[in-house]
N, C-alpha and C positions, 0 to 999 in steps of 0.2 A: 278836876276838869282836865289836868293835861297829862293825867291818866288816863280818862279815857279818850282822850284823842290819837296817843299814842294807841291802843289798842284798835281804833277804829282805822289807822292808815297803815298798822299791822294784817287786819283782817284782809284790805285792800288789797296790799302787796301779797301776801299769801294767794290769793283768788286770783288775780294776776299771773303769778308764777305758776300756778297749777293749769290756767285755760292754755297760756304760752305753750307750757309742756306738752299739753295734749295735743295740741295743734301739731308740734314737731316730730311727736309721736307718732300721726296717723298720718304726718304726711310724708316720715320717712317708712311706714309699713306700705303704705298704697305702691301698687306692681303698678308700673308704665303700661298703658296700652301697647299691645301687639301688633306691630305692623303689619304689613299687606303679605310682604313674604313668609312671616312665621302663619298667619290665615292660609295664604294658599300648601305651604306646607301640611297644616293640620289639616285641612279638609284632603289634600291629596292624599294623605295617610289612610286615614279613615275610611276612604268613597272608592279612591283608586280607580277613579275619572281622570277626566281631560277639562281640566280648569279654563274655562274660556274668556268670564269675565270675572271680576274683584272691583266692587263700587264702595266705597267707605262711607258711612252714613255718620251722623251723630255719636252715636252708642255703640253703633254694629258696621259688621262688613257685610255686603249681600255679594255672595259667591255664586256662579252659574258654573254646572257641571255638567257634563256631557256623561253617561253612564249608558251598559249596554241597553238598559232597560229604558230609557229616555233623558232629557234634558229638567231639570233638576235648579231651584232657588235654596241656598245654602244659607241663614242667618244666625253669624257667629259673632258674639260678644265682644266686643274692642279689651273691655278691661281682665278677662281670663281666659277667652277662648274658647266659651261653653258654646255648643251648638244648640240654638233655645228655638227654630224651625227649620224645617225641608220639606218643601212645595214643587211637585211636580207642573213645569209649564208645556214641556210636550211630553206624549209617549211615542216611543218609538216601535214598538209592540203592534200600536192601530195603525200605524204606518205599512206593516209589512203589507207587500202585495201577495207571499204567500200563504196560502192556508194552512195548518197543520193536519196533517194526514189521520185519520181514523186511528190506524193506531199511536200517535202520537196523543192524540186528545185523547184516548182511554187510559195511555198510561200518567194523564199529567194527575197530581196530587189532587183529588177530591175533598178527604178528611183535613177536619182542622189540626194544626199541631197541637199537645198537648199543654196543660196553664205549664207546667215545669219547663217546657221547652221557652214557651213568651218569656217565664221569668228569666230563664239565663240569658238569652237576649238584652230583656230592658238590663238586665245586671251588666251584660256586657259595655251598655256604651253609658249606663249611669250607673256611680257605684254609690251604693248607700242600698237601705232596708228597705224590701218590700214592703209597703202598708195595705195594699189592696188588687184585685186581677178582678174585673170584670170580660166577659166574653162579651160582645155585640154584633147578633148576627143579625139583624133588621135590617143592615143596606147591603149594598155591592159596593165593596167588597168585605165579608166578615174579618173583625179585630177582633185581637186584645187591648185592654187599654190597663196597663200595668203603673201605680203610684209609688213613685220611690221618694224614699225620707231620707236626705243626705245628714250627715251629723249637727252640719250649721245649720240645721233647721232648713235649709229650702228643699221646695217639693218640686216632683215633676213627674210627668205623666207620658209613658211612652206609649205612641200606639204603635202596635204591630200587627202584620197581615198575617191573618189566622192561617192561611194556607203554604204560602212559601215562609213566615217567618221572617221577612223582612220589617225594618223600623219604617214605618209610614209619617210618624212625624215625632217629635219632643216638645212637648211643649211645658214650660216654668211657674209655677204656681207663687205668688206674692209673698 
């Protein structure tokens, strides 16, 4: 009998020390949330806008960018800094009062870029493996919508504007 009780305040302490451990473990691996200034840094790197607002939510920062193409919602990750949306709130573009001249609109890009081009792109601002490149040319304005597999298993989907090649948005998959 005080065999096994010695065994059984054995297993205890074992299971004990092992949850302790992990707990110290993960909570000296966990990165500090990134402040306001490394956010506006990284987004100004990135956009090479004119940073106007930084709101800190929960989980994330909601950054407003000024860019030449319009004004711009930035939603970047508190705990590593992934940019996981970008949501146009104005265009500056439908603003203009002037028209572009005939041959400026002949010469603007009509052809899509090609999937090689989308991929270097989404490779650019997410790095991991292609898993898949759909084209979707049904709305205004025609994508790519390119699937990248980062190593640790998460996924993301970049869409891209089939005609300038710009990233239209990121978005993270579970």
């Amino acid at each position: 009998m005080a065999n096994r009780f010695k065994v059984l305040i054995s297993i205890g302490l074992l299971t004990l020390l092992i949850v302790l451990g992990w707990q110290w473990i993960n909570q000296s691996l966990s990165a500090e949330p990134l402040s306001e200034s490394d956010i506006r840094e990284k987004v100004q790197t990135q956009y090479n806008g004119e940073i106007t607002d930084v709101t800190s939510m929960e989980d994330h920062y909601l950054a407003t960018i000024e860019l030449d193409e319009g004004v711009y919602e930035v939603v970047v990750l508190k705990k590593d800094g992934r940019i996981s949306d970008i949501r146009p709130l104005e265009s500056l573009k439908d603003n203009d009062s002037t028209a572009p001249s005939e041959d400026q609109s002949e010469n603007a890009q009509t052809e899509p870029i090609t999937e090689e081009k989308a991929k270097a792109v989404a490779l650019n601002e997410i790095e991991g493996a292609v898993d898949d490149i759909d084209y979707e040319s049904g709305g205004d304005p025609a994508f790519y919508l390119v699937e990248i597999e980062r190593a640790g298993g998460e996924e993301a989907t970049v869409q891209v504007h089939a005609l300038t090649g710009e990233i239209m948005s990121v978005t993270w998959d579970d």
